[in-house]
C-alpha positions in Angstrom: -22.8 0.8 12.8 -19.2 1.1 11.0 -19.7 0.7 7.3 -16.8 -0.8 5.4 -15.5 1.6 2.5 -12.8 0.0 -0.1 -11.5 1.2 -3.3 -12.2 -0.5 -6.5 -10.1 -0.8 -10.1 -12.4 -2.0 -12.9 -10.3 -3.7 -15.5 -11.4 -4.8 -18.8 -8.3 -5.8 -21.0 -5.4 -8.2 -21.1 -3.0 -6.7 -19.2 -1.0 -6.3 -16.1 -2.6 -4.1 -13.7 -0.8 -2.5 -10.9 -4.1 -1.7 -8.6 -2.0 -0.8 -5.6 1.2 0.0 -5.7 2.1 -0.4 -1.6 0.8 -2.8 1.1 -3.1 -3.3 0.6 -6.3 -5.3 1.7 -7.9 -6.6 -1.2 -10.9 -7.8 0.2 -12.6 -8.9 -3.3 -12.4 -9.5 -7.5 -15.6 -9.6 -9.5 -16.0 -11.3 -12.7 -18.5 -9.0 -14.2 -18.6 -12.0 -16.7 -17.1 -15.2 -17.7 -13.2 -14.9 -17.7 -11.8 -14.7 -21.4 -8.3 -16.1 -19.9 -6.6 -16.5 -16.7 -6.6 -13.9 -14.5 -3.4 -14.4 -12.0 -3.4 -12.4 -9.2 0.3 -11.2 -7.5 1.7 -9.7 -4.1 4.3 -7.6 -6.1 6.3 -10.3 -7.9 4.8 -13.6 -6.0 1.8 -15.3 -7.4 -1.3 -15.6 -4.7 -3.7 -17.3 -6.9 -4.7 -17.9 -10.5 -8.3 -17.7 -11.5 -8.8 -20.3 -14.7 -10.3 -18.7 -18.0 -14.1 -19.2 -18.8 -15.0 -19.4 -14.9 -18.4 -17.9 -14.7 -19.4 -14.6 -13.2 -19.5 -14.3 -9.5 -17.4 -12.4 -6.5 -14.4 -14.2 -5.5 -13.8 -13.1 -1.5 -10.3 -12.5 -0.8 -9.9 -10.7 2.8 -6.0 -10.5 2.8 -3.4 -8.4 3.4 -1.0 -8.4 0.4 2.7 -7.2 1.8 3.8 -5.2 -1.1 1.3 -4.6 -3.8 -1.6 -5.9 -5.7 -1.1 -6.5 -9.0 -3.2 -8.6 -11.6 -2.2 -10.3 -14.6 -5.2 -10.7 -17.3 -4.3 -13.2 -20.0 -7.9 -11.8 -22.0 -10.0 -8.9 -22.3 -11.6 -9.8 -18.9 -14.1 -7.5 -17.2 -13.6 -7.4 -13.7 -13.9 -5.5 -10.8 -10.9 -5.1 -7.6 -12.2 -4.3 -4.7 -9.5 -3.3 -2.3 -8.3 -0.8 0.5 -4.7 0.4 0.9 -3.0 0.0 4.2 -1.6 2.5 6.4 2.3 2.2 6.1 
């Protein structure tokens, strides 16, 4: 049986996050708990998707290549967890 391995980046401030800085597979975010603002989440400079502030705890599932990087943008001192795995290049 092959067992997936990823990388995490647990982030708990408002900030922007560079998690990988080339081509990676982020395969999921945890809210650890409810968002304190808009998390956005960014392929380098190009917005992928924007989770709203105060959605509840629970793993969003990504499963996507992102071309350049993944970055994330939190608007509050969110606690969350990237789970991700960097491509060969």
């Amino acid at each position: 049986m092959l067992m997936e391995y990823f990388n995490y980046k647990y982030i708990t401030d408002a900030a922007t996050t560079t998690v990988a800085a080339r081509p990676a597979f982020l395969h999921s975010i945890t809210l650890n708990e409810a968002t304190a603002g808009a998390i956005t989440v960014k392929d380098g400079d190009t917005t992928i998707a924007i989770i709203k502030a105060a959605t509840t705890a629970q793993t969003l599932t990504y499963d996507i290549c992102l071309n350049t990087s993944i970055v994330i943008v939190t608007a509050g001192a969110d606690d969350i967890t990237v789970s991700f795995k960097p491509l060969q290049t």
